[in-house]
C-alpha positions as CSV (number, residue, x, y, z in Angstrom):
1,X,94.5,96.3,77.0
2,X,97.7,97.1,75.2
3,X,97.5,98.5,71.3
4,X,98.4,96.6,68.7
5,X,100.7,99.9,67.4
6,X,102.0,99.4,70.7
7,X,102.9,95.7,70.6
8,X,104.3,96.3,67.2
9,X,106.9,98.7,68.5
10,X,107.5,96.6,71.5
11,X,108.8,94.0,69.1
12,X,112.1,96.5,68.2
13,X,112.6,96.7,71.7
14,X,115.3,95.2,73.9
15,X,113.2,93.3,76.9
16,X,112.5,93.1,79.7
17,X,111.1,96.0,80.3
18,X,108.1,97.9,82.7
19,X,105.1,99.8,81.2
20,X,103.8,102.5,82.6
21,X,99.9,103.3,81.9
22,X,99.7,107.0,83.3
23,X,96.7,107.3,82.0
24,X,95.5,104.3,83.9
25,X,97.4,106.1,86.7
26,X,95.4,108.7,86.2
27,X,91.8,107.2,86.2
28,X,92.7,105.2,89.2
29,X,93.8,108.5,91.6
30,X,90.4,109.9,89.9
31,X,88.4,107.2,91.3
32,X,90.3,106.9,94.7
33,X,89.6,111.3,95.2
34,X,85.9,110.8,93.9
35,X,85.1,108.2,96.5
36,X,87.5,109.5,99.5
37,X,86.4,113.1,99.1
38,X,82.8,113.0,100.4
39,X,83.7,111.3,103.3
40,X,86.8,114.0,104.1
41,X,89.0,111.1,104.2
42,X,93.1,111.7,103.6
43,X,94.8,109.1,101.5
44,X,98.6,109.1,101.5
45,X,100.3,107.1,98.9
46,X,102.7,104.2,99.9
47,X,105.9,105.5,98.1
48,X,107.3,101.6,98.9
49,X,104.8,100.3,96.3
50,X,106.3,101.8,92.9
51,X,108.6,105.4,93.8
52,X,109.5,106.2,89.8
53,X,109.8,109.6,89.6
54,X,107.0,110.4,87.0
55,X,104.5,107.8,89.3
56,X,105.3,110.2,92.6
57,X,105.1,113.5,90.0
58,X,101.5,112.6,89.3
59,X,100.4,111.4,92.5
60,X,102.0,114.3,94.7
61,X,99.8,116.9,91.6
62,X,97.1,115.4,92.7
63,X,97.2,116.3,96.3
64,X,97.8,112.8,98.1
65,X,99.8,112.6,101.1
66,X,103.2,110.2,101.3
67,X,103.3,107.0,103.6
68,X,107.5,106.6,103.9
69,X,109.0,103.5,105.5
70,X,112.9,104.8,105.1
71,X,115.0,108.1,105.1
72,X,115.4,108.0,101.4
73,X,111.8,107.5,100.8
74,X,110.9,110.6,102.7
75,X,113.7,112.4,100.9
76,X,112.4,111.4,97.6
77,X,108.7,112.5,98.8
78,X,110.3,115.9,99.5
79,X,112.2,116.0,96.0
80,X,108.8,115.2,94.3
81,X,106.5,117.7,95.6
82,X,105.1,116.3,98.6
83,X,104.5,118.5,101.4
84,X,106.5,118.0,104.6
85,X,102.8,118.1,106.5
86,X,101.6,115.3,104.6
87,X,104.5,112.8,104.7
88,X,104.2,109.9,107.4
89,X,107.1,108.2,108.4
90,X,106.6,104.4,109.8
91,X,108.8,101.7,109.9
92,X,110.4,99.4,113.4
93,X,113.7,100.5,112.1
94,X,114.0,104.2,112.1
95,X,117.7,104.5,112.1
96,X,119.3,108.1,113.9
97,X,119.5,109.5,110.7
98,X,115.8,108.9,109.7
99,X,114.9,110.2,112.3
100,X,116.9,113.3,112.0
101,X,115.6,114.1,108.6
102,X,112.3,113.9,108.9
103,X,112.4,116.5,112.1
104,X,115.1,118.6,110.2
105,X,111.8,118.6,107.7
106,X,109.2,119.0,110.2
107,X,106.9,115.9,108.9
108,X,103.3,115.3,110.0
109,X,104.3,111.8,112.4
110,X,106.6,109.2,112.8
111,X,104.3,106.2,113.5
112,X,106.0,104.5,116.2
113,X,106.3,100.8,116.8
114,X,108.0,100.6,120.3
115,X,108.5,101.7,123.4
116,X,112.6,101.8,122.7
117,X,111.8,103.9,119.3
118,X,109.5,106.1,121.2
119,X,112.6,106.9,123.9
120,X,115.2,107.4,121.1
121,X,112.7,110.1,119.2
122,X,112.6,112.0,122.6
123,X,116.2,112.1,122.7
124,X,116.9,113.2,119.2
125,X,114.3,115.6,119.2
126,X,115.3,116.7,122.5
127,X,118.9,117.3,121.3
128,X,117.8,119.3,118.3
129,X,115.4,121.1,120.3
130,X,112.4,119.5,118.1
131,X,108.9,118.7,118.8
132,X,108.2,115.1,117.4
133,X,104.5,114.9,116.1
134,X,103.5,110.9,116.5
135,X,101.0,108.4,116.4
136,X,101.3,105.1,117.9
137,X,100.8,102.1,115.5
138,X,99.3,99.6,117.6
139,X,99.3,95.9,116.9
140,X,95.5,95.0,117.0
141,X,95.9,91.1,116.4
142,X,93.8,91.0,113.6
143,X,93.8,88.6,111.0
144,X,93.9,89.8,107.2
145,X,93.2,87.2,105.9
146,X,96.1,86.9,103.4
147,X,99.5,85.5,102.7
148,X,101.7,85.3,106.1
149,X,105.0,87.3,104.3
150,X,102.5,90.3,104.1
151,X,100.2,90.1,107.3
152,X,101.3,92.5,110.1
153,X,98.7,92.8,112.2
154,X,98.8,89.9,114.5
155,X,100.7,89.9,118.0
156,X,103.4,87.3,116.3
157,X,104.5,89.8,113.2
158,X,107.2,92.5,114.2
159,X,105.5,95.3,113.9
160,X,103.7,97.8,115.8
161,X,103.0,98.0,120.1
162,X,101.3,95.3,121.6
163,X,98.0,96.0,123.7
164,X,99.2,95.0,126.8
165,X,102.1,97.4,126.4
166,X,100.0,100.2,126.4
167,X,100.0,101.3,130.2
168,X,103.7,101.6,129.9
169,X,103.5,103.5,126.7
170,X,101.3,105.9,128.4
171,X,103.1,106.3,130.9
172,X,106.5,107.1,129.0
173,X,105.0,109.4,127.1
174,X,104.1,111.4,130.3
175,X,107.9,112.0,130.9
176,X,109.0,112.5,126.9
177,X,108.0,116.5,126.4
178,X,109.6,116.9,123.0
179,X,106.8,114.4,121.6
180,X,103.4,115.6,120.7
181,X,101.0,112.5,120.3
182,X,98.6,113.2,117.3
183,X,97.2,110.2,116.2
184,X,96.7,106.4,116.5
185,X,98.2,104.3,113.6
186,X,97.2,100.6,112.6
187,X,97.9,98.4,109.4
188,X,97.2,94.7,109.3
189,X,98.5,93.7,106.1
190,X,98.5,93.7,102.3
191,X,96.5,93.0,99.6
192,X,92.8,92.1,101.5
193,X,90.1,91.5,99.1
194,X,87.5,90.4,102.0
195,X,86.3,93.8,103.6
196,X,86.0,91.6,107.3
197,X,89.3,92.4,108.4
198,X,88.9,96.1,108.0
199,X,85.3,96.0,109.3
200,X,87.1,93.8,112.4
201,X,89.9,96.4,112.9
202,X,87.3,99.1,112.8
203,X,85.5,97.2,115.8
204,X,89.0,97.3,117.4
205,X,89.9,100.9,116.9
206,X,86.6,101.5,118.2
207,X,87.8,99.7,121.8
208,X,91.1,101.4,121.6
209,X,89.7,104.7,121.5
210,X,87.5,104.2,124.7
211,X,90.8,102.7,126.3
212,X,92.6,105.4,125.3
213,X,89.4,108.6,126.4
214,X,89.6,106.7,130.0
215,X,93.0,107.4,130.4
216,X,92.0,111.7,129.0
217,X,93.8,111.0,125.8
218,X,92.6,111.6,122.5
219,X,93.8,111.8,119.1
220,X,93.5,114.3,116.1
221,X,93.8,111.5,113.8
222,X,93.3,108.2,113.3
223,X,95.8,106.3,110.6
224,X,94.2,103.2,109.3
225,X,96.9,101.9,107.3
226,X,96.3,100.1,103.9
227,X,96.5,97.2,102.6
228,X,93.4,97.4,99.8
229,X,94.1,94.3,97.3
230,X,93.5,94.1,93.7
231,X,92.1,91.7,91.6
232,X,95.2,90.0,89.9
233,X,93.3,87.2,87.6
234,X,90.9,90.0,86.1
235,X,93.1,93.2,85.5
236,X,91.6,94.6,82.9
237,X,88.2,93.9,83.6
238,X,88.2,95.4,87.0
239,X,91.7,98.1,86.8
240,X,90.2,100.2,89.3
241,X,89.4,99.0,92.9
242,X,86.0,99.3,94.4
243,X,87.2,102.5,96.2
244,X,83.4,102.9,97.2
245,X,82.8,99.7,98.9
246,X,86.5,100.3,100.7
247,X,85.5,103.5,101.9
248,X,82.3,103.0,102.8
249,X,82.9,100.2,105.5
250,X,85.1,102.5,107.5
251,X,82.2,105.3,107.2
252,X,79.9,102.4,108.4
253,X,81.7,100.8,111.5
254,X,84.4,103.3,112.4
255,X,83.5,105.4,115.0
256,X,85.2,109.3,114.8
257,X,85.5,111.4,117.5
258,X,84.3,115.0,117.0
259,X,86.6,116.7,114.9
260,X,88.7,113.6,114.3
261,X,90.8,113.2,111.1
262,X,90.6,109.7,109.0
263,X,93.8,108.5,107.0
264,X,94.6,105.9,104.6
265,X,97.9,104.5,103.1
266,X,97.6,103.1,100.2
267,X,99.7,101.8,97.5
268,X,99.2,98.5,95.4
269,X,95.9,99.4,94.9
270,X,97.1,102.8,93.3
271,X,99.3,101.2,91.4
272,X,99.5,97.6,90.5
273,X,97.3,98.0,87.4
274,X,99.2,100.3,85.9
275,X,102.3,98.7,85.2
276,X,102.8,95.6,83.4
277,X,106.3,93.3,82.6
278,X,106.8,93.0,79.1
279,X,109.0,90.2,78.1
280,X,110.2,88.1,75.4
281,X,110.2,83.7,74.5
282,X,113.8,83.2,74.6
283,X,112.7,79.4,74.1
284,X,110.2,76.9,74.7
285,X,111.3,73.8,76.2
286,X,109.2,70.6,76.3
287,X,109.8,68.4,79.3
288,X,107.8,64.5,79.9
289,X,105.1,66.2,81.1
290,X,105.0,70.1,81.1
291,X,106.1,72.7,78.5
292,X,108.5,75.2,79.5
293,X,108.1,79.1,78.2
294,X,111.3,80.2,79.0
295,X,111.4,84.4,79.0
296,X,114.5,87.0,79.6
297,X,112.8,88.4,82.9
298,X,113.0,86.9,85.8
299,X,112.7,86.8,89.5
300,X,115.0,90.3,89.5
301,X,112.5,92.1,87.3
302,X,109.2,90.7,89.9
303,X,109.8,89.0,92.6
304,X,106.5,88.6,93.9
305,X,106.0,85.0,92.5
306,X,108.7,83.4,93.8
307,X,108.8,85.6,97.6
308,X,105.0,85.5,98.1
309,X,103.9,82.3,95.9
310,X,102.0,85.2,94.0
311,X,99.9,84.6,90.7
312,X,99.9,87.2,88.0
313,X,98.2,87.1,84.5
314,X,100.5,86.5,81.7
315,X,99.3,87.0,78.5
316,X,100.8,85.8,75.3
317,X,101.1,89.3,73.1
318,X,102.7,87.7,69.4
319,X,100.6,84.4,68.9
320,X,98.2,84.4,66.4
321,X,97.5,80.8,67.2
322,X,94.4,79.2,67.7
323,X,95.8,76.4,69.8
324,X,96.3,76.7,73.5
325,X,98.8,74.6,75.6
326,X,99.7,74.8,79.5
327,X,103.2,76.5,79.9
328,X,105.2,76.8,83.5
329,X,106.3,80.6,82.9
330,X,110.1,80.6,84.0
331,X,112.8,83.0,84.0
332,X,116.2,83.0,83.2
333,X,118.1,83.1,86.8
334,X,119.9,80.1,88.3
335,X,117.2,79.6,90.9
336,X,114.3,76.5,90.8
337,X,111.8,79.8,92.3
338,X,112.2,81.5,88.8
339,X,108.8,80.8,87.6
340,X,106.3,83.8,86.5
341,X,103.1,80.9,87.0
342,X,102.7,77.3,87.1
343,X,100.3,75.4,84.1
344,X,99.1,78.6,82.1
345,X,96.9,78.0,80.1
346,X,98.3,80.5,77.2
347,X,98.2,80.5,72.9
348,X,100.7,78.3,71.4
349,X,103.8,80.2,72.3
350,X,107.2,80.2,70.0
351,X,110.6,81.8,70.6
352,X,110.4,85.2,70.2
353,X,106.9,85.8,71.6
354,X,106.3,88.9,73.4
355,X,104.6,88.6,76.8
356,X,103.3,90.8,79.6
357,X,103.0,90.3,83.1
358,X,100.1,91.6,84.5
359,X,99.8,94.2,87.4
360,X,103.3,94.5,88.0
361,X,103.1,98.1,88.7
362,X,103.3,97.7,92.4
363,X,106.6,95.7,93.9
364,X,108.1,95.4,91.0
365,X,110.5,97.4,89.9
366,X,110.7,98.9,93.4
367,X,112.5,95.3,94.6
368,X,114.2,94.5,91.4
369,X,117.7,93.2,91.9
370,X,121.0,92.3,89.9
371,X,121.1,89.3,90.9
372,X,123.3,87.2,88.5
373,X,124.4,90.9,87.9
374,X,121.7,91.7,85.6
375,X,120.9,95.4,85.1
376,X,118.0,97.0,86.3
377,X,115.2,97.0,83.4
378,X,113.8,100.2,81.9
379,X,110.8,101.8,82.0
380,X,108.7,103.1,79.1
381,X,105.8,105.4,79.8
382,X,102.5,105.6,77.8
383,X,100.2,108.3,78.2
């Protein structure tokens, strides 16, 4: 809930603009330690989900690891206090570079996704005289049960090593001594609000793992991924993910070897609440049938609506009205996809009205463009 002191000061500001809730933040990476810690669990954070610098300050303070999907990510991880031995790299794109960094830095693993990134590690770390720690992400064709731009699980998405590939994986990695294999890595997709698919991929990790004993190989780790979804019609009623249930189905279906490591990467659900898209009625437009709200962000501030089809809360912050009409939210870029929601059902709404965009704290400003060469939008913190 934002403060009415707040709003008031809002309305001096130039919009659009993101706002930061550290202290939201805070209670969230509270929750996620209180109900990981019992179980010895390690969480690394997604840096791909929101990487401000004062988001990564307060989440590298507070112990969490870094899930990287690019050089610059695991550079910025390293600028902001996470340790080397805590940063994961993934990613099916690892250029030479990358991959140079993050063994000139001595990182905990480079998930690998291939059998030709697995080759091309061996020869870089070979010809740095390096010893590559890695975990193979595997592709365990589960479904997650969410929207197909941000499922990766399944044998037709791009990512990760196929099952049938794994005799030849093996194999290779017999004949690549500058790799050290540490850990098994799997991630089926993003924002999951049924617990089936992890309880399914649990099932599956438990197959791999006897696959993988019969062949003498075992793992110190075993990298479960993310892809913990929030509740984006209710954000204020439930901020904080049920990190307890999340947990506790891993603790209940997957099975650890002796000694065995669990890891998590997560990311929205660290930081999607936190953040919201304030923005301001430039006009409202009344068409035949449907009233237009027409606001100064836009698909370059969050472009989760018009990528994923994705539905945020929008709340009207300015009306005092008791009426309420149905408004299709729209920005101001020169594309039809330029619409925050469809039909919202919001107070009587004016020019001038300030509104927030709910939970826009995770792939946000993060994939923000300047498109139409608009600048990038600020951020203003409140803690």
């Amino acid at each position: 809930m934002i403060d009415p002191k707040e709003i008031e000061t809002y309305q001096k500001l130039q919009t659009p603009f993101y706002r930061y809730d550290l202290r939201l933040l805070k209670a969230t990476i509270d929750e996620l330690i209180a109900q990981s810690k019992p179980f010895g669990y390690h969480v690394h954070y997604a840096v791909k989900a929101n990487a401000d610098s004062r988001v990564l300050e307060m989440i590298s303070k507070a112990g969490l690891g870094a899930d990287c999907v690019s050089g610059q990510e695991v550079q910025a991880a390293l600028d902001h206090g996470f340790t080397s031995e805590n940063i994961a790299f993934a990613g099916v794109g690892k250029s030479d570079w990358e991959i140079e960094l993050g063994l000139n830095n001595d990182i905990f693993t480079f998930n690998v996704e291939s059998q030709e990134e697995i080759k091309v590690i061996q020869e870089i770390a070979h010809n740095m005289g390096k010893t590559a720690g890695i975990a193979l992400r595997i592709n365990p064709d589960v479904k997650a049960n969410t929207h197909k731009y941000i499922t990766t699980g399944l044998e037709e998405n791009k990512f990760g090593i196929n099952m049938w590939e794994l005799p030849d994986v093996v194999e290779l990695l017999k004949n690549s001594p500058n790799l050290n294999l540490k850990g098994l890595h799997l991630h089926i997709g993003s924002q999951i609000t049924d617990m089936d698919p992890f309880k399914n991929m649990c099932l599956r990790i438990n197959e791999m793992q006897n696959w993988f004993i019969d062949q003498q190989i075992r793992f110190d780790h075993i990298n479960v991924g993310g892809g913990l979804g929030i509740d984006y019609g209710n954000p204020t009623e439930n901020a904080v993910p049920d990190f307890k249930k999340y947990f506790g189905i891993f603790n209940e279906f997957l099975e650890l070897r002796p000694g065995q490591q669990l890891h998590f990467e997560l990311g929205r659900a660290v930081v999607a609440n936190m953040g919201d898209l304030i923005t301001r009625v430039l006009y409202v437009k009344h068409g035949l049938k449907k009233k237009f709200a027409i606001v100064d962000a836009g698909m370059t501030e969050l472009i989760r609506p018009a990528l994923y089809q994705a539905v945020h809360k929008i709340e009207n912050l300015t009306s005092s009205s008791d009426e309420s009409f149905k408004y299709d939210v729209v920005g101001p870029i020169c594309e039809s996809s330029d619409c925050f929601g469809k039909e919202m059902t919001l107070p009587e709404t004016n020019r001038g009205d300030l509104m927030a965009v709910k939970s826009a704290g995770a792939y946000g400003e993060v994939m923000a463009s300047n498109y139409n060469l608009r600048p990038k939008a600020p951020v203003i913190y409140v803690d």
